[in-house]
N, C-alpha and C positions, 0 to 999 in steps of 0.2 A: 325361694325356689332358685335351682340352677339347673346347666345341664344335664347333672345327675339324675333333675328331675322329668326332662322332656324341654327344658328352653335350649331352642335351639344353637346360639351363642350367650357367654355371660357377660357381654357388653352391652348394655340396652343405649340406645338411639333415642326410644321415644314409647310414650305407652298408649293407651287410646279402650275405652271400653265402649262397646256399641250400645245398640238398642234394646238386645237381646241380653245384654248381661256381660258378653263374650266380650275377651281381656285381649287386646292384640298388643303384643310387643314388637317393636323392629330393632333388629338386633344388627351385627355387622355381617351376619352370615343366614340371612332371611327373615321371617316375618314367623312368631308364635302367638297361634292362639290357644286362650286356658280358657273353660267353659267353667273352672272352677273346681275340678278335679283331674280334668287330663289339658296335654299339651298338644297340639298340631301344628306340624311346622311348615312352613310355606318355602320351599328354597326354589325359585321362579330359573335361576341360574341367567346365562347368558348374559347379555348387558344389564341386568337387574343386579348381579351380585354386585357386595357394599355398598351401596348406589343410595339404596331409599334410606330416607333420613324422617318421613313421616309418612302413616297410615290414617286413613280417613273414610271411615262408612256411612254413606249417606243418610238422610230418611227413605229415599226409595231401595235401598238397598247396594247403590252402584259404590265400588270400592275407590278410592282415588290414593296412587301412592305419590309423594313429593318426593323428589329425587333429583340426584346430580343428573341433569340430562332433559329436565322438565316433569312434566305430569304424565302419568298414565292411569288411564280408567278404564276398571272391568267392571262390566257389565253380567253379573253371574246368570240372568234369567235369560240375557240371547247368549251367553257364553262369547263376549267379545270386547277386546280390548281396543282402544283409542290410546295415540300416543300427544300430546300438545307441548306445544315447544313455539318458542320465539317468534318462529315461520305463522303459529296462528293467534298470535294478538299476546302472549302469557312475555311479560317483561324481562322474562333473563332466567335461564334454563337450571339454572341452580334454586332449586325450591328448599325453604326450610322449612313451611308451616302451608294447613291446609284445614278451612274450616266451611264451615255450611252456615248463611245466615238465615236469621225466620223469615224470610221471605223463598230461601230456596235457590239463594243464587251461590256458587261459589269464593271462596276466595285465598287466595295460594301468596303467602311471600316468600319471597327472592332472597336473591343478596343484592338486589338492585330497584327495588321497592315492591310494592302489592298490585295484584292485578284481579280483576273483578270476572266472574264469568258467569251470564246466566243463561246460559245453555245454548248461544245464539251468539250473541258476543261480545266482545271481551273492552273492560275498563280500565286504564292501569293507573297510578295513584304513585309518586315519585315527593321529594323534597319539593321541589316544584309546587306542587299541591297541599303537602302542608305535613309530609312527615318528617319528625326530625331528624331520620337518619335513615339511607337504602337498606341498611340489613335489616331485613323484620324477621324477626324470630318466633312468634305468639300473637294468636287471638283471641278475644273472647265477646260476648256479646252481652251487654246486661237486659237488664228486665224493662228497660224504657227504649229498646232498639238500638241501642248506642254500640257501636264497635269500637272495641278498645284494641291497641296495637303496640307490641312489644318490638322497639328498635331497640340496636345498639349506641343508640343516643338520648334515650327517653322514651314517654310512651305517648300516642297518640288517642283520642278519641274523636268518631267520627261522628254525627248523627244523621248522616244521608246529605248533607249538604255543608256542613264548617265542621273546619279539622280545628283542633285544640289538642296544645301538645305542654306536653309535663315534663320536667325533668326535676335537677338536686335544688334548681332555686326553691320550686315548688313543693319540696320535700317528699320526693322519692328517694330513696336509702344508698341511692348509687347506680351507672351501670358502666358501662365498656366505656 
């Protein structure tokens, strides 16, 4: 699929498929979603254009985009968006990654490490703390709870309380 077909640009950013099935791409010139036969494309404009770098649909349904500029979260059942940026706890406004864990809390990396948010307030988690590199790029969560965390130095896993971090000694295949 391309423009030709309904994506909104043909640069993709990042992909993300919700709950419902629905394929969201972010592209450099807004956000497409594919239901699997048609395209919708999202162009927010204003300070949004090229900006989001990741999409993320909650379990309750609230949307969260990671962006140069921090977090913004819409709320589609009050029809209302939250803007979160440095001023309230989120480590550094430059977001690349944006995930939900099973317990329901969020969790948003930087280019200056990860910050935790369960609706109330905010954790943020640095070198310092046990990762091995501020750029987080990727997370994911296995089946024993464990968050595992993509830097540009290795990768981290957490399990709620001790970081353990990996890299080429431990034989991962490489990174930055």
């Amino acid at each position: 699929y391309d423009v030709t077909d309904g994506l909104a640009y043909g640069e993709l950013r990042s992909i993300f498929q919700d709950h419902e099935g629905v394929i969201w791409f972010v592209t450099q010139d807004g956000v497409s979603l594919f239901d699997g036969q048609h395209f919708v494309n999202l162009k927010p404009g204003g300070d949004f254009e090229g900006r989001i770098r990741r999409v993320f649909k909650d379990r309750s349904g609230v949307v969260w985009f990671g962006m140069a500029g921090g977090v913004r979260r819409y709320d589609p059942e009050a029809e209302s968006w939250r803007i979160f940026t440095t001023d309230d706890g989120l480590v550094h406004n430059d977001v690349f990654s944006v995930y939900q864990d099973g317990d329901g809390a969020m969790w948003f990396g930087t280019r200056n490490g990860l910050s935790r948010y369960d609706g109330k307030s905010w954790v943020t988690f640095t070198g310092q703390d046990g990762l091995p590199g501020p750029h987080v790029d990727e997370m994911a969560q296995d089946l024993d709870g464990n968050l595992w965390i993509a830097t540009h130095n290795g990768v981290a896993r957490y399990d709620g309380n001790t970081w353990n971090t990996f890299s080429e000694d431990d034989g991962l295949a490489g990174y930055w």
